[in-house]
Chimera marker file (.cmm) of the C-alpha trace (Angstrom):
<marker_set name="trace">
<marker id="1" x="0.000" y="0.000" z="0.000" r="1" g="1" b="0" radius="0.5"/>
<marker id="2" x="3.053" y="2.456" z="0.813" r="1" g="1" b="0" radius="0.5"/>
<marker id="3" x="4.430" y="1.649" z="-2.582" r="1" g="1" b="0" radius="0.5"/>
<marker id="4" x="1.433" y="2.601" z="-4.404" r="1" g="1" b="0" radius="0.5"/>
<marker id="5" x="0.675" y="6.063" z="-2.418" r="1" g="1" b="0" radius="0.5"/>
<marker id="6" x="5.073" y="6.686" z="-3.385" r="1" g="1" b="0" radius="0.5"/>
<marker id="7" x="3.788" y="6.234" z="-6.894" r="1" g="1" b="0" radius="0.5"/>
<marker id="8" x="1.176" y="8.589" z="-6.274" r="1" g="1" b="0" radius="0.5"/>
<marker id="9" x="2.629" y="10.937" z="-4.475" r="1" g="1" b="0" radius="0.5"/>
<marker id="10" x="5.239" y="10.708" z="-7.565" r="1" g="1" b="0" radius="0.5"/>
<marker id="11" x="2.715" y="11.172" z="-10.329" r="1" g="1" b="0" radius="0.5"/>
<marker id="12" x="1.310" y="14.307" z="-7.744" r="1" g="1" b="0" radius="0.5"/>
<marker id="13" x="4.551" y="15.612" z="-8.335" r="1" g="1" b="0" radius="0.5"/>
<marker id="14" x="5.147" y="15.557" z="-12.269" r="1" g="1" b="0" radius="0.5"/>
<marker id="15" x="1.689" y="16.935" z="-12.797" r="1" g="1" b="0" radius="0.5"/>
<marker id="16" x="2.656" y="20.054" z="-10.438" r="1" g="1" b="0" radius="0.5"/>
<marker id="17" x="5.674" y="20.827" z="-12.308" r="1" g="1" b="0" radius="0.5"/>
<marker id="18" x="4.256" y="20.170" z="-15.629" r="1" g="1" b="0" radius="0.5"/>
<marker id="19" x="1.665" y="22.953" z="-14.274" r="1" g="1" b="0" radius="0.5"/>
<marker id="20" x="4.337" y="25.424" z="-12.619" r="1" g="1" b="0" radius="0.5"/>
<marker id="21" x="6.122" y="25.283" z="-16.086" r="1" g="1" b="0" radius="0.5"/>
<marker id="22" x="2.780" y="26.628" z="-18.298" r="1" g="1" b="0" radius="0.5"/>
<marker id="23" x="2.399" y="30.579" z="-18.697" r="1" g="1" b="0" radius="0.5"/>
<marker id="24" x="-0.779" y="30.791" z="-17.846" r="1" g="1" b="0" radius="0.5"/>
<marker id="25" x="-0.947" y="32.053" z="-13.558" r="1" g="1" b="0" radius="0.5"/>
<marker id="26" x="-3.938" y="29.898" z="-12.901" r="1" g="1" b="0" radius="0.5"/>
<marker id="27" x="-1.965" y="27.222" z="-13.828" r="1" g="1" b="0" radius="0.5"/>
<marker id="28" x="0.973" y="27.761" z="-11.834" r="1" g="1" b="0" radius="0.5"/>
<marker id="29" x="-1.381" y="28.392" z="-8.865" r="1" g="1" b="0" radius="0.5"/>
<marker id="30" x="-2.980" y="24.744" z="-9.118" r="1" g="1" b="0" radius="0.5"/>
<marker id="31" x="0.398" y="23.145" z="-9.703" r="1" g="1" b="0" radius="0.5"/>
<marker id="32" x="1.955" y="24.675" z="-6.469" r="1" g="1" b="0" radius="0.5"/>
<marker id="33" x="-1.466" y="24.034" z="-4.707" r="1" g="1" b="0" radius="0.5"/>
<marker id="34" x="-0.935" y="20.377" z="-6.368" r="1" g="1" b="0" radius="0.5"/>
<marker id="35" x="2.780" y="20.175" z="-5.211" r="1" g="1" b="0" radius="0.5"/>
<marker id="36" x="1.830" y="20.549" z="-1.700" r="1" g="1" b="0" radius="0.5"/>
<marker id="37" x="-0.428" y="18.052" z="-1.782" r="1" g="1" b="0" radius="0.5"/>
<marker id="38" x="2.029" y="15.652" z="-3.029" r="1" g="1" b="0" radius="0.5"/>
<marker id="39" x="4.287" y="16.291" z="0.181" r="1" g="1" b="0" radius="0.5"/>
<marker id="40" x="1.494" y="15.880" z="2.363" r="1" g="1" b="0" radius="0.5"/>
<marker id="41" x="1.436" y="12.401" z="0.755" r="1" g="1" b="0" radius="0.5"/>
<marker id="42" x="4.791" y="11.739" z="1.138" r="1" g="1" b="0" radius="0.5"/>
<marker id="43" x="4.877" y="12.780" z="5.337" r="1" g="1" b="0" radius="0.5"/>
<marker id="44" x="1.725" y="10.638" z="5.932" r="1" g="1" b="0" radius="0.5"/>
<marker id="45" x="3.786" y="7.867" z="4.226" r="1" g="1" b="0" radius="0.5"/>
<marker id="46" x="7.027" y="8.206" z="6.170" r="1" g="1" b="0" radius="0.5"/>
<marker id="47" x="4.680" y="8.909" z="9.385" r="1" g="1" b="0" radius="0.5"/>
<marker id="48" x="3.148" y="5.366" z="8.671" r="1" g="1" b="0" radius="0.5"/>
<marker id="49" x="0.095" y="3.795" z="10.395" r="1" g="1" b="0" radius="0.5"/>
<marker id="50" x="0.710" y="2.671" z="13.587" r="1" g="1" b="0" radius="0.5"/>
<marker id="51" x="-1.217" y="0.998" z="16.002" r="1" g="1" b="0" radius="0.5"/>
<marker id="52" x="-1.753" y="1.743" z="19.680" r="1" g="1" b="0" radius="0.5"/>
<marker id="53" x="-3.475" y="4.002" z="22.372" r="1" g="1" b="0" radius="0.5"/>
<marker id="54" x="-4.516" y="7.307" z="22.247" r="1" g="1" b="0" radius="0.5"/>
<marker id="55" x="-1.877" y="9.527" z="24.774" r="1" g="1" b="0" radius="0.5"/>
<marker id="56" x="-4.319" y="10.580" z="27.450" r="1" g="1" b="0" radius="0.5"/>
<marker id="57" x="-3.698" y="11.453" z="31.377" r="1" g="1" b="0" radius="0.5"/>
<marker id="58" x="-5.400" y="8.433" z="32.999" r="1" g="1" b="0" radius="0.5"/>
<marker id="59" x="-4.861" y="5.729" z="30.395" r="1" g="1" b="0" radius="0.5"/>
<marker id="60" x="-3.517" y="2.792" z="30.543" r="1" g="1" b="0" radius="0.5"/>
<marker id="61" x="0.108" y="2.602" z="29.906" r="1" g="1" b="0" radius="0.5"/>
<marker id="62" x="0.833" y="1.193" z="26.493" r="1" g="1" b="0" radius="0.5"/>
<marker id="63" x="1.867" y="1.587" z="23.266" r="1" g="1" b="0" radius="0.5"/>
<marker id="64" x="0.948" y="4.928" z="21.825" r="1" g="1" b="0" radius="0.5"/>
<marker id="65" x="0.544" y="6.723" z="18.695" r="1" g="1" b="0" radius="0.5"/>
<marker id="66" x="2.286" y="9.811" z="17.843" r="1" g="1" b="0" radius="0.5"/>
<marker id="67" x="-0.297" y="12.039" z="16.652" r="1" g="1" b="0" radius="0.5"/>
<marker id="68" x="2.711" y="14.409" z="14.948" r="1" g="1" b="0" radius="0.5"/>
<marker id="69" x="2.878" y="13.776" z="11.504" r="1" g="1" b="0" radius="0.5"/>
<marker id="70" x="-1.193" y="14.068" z="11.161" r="1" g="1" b="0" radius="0.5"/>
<marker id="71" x="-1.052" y="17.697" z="13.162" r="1" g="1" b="0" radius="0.5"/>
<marker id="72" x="1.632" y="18.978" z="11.239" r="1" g="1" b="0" radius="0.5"/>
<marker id="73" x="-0.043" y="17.819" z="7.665" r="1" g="1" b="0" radius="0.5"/>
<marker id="74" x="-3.583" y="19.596" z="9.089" r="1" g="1" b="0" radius="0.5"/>
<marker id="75" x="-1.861" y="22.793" z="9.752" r="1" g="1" b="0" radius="0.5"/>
<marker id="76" x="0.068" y="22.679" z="6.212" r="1" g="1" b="0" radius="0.5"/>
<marker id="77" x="-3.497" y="21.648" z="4.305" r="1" g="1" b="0" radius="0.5"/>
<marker id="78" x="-4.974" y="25.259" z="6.536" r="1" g="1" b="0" radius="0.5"/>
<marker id="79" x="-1.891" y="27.414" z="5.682" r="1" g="1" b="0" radius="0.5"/>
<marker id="80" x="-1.893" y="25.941" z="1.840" r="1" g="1" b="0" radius="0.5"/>
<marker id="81" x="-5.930" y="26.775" z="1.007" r="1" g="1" b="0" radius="0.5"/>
<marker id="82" x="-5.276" y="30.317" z="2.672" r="1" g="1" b="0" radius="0.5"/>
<marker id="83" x="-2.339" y="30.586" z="0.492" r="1" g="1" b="0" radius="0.5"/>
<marker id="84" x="-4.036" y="29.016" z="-2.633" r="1" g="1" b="0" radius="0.5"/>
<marker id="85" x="-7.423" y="31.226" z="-1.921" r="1" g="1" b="0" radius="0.5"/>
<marker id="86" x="-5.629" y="34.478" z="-1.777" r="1" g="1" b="0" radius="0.5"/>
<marker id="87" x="-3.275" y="33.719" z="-5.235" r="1" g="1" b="0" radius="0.5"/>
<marker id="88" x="-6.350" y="32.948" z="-6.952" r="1" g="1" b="0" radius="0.5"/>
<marker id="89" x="-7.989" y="36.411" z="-5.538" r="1" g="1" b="0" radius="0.5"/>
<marker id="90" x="-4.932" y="38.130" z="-6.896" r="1" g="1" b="0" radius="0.5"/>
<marker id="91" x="-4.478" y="36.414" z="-9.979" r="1" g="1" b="0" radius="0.5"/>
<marker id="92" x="-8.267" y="37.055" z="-10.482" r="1" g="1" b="0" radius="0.5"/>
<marker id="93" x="-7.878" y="40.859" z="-10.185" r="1" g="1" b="0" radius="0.5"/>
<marker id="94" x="-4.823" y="41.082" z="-12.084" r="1" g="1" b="0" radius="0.5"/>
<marker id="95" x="-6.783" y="39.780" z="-14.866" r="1" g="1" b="0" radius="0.5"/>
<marker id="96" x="-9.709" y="41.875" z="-14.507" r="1" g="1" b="0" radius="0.5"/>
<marker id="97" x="-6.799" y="45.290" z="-14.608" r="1" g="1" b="0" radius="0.5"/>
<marker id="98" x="-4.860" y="43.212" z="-17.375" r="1" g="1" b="0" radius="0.5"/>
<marker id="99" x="-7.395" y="41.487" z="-19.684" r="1" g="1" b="0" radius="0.5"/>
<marker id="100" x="-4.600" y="38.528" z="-19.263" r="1" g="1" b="0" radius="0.5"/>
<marker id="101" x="-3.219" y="35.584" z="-17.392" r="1" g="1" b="0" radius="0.5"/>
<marker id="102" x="-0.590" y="35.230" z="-19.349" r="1" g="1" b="0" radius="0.5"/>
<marker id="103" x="3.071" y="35.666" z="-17.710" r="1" g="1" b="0" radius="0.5"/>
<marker id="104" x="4.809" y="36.356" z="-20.858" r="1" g="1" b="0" radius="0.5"/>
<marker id="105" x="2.360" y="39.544" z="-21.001" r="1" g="1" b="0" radius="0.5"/>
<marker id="106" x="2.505" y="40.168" z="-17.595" r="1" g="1" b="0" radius="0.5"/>
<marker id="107" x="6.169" y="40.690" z="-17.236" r="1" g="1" b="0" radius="0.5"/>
<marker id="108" x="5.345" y="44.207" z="-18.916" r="1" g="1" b="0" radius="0.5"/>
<marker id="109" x="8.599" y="43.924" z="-21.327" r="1" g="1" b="0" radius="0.5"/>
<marker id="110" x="7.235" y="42.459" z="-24.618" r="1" g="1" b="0" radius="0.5"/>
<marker id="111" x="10.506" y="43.038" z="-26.538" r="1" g="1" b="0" radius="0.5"/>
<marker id="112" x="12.607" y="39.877" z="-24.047" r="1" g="1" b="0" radius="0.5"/>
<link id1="1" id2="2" r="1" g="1" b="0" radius="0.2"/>
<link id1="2" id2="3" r="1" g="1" b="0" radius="0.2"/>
<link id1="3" id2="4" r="1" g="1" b="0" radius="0.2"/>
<link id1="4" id2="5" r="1" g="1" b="0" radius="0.2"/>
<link id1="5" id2="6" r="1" g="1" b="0" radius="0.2"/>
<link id1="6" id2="7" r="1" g="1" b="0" radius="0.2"/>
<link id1="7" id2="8" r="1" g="1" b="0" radius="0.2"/>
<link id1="8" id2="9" r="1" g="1" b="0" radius="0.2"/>
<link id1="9" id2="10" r="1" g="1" b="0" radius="0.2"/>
<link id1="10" id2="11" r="1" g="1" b="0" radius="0.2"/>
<link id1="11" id2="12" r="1" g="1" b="0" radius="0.2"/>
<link id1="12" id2="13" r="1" g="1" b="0" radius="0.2"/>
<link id1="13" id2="14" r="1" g="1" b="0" radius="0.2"/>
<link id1="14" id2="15" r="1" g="1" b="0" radius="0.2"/>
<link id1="15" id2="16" r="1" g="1" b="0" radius="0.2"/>
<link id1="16" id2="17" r="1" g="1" b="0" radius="0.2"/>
<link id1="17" id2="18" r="1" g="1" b="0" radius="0.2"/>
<link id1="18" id2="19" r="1" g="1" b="0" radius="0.2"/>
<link id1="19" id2="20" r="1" g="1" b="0" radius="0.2"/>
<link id1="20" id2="21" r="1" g="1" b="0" radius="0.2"/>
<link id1="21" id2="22" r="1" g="1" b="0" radius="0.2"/>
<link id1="22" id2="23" r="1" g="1" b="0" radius="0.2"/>
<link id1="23" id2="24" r="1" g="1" b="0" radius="0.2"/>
<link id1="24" id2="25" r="1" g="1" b="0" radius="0.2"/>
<link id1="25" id2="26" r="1" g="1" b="0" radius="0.2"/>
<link id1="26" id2="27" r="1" g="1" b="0" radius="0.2"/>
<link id1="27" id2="28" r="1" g="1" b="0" radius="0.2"/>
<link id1="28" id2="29" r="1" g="1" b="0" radius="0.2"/>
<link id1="29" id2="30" r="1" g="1" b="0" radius="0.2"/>
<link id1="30" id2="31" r="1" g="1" b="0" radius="0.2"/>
<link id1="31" id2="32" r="1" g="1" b="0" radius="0.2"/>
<link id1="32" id2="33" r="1" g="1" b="0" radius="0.2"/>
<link id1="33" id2="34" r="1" g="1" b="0" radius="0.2"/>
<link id1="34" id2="35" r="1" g="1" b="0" radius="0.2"/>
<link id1="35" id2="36" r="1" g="1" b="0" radius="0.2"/>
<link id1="36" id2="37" r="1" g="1" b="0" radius="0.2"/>
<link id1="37" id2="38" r="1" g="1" b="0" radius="0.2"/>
<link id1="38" id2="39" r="1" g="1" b="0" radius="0.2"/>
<link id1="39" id2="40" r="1" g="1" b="0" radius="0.2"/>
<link id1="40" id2="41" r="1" g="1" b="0" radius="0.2"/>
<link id1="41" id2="42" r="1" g="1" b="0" radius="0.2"/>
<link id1="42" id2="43" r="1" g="1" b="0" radius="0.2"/>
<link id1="43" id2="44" r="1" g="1" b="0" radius="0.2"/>
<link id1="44" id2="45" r="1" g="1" b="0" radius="0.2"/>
<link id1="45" id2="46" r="1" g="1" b="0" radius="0.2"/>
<link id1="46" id2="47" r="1" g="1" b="0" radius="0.2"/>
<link id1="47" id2="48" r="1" g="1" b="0" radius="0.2"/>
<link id1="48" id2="49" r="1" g="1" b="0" radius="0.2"/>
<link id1="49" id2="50" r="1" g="1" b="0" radius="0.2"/>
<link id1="50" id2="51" r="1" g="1" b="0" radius="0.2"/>
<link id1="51" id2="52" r="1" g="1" b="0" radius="0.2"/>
<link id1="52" id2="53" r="1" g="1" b="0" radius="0.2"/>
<link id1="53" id2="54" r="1" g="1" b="0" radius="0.2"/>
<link id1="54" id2="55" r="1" g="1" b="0" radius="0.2"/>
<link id1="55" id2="56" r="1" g="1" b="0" radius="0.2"/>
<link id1="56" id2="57" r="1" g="1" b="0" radius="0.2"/>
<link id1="57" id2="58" r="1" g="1" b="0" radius="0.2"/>
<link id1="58" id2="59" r="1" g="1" b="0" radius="0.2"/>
<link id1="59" id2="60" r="1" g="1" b="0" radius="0.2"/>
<link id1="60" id2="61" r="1" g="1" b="0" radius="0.2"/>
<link id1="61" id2="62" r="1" g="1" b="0" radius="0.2"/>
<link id1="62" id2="63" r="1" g="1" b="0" radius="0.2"/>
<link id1="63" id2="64" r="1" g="1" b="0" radius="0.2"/>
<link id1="64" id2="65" r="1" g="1" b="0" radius="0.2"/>
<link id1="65" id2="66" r="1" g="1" b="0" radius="0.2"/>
<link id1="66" id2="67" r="1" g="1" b="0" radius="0.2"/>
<link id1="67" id2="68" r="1" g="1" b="0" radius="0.2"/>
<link id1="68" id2="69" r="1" g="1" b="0" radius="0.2"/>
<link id1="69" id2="70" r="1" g="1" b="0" radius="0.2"/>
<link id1="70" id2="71" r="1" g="1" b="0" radius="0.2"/>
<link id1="71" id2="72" r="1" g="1" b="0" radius="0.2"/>
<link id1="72" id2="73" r="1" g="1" b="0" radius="0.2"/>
<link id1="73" id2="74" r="1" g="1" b="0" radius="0.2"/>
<link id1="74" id2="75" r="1" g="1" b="0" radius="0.2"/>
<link id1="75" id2="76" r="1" g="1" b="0" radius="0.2"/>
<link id1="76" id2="77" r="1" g="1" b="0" radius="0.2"/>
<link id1="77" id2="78" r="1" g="1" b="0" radius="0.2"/>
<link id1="78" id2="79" r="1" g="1" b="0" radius="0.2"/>
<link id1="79" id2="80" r="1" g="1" b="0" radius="0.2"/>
<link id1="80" id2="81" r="1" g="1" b="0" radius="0.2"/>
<link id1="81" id2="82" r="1" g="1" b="0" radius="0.2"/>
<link id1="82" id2="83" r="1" g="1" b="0" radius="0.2"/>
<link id1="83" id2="84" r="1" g="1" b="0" radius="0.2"/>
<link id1="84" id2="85" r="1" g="1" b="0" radius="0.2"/>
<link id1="85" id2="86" r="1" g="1" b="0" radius="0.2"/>
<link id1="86" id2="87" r="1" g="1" b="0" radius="0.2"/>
<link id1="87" id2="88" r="1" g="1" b="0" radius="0.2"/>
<link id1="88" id2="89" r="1" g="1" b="0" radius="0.2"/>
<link id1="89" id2="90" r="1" g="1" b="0" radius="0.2"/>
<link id1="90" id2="91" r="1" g="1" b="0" radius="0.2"/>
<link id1="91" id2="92" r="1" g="1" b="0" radius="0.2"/>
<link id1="92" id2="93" r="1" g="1" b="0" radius="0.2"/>
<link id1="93" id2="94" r="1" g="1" b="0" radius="0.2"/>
<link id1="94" id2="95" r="1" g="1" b="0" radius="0.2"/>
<link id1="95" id2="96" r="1" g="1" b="0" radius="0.2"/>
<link id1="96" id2="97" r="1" g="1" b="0" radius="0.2"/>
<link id1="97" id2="98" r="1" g="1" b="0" radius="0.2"/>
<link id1="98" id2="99" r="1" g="1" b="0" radius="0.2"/>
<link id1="99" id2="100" r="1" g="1" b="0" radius="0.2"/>
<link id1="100" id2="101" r="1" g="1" b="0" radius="0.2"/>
<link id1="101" id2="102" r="1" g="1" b="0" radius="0.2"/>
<link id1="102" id2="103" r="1" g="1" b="0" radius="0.2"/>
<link id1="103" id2="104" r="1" g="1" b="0" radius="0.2"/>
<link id1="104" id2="105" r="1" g="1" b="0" radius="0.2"/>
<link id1="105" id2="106" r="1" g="1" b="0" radius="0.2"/>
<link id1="106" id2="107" r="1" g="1" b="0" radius="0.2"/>
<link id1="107" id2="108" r="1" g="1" b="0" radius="0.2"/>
<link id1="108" id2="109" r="1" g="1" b="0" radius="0.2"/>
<link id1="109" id2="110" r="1" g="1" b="0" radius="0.2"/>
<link id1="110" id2="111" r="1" g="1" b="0" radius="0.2"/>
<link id1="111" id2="112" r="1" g="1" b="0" radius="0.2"/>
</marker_set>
């Protein structure tokens, strides 16, 4: 099963920089919202599933579960739709000043 979400996490990957190499901003805005999906992948991966308690005052000692890897990939899914949410807002009203999404155009030199 970890071999197949690797593979996944791989094809996540080429898809995101096929995107983040296009000239159109929505585009690159998907692929890097794409990429960080693909990491989150690849940390629940390494962070496995494991079996065992929940670590609560009161419990019986045992085996527990280190609820890390799943708290850090929650605060990094938050932080990435805020990011991906306000890129899209600006790359929307850029295009309603511009008339364009293209970066070639955007760059403002059109003799490079």
């Amino acid at each position: 099963m970890e071999t197949l979400i690797t593979i996944l996490a791989g094809v996540l990957v080429t898809v995101a920089t096929y995107l983040l190499l296009s000239k159109s901003v929505i585009r690159v805005i998907l692929g890097t919202a794409i990429l960080s999906h693909a990491a989150h992948l690849m940390i629940m991966t390494m962070g496995g599933l494991k079996e065992g308690e929940v670590p609560l005052i009161g419990k019986d000692h045992g085996p527990y579960v280190d609820a890390l890897p799943q708290a850090l990939i929650l605060t990094s899914i938050v932080i990435g739709f805020a990011v991906t949410a306000l890129s899209l807002v600006l790359a929307y009203r850029t295009y309603q000043e511009t008339g364009t999404d293209t970066l070639d155009e955007l760059r403002g030199n059109k003799h490079e």
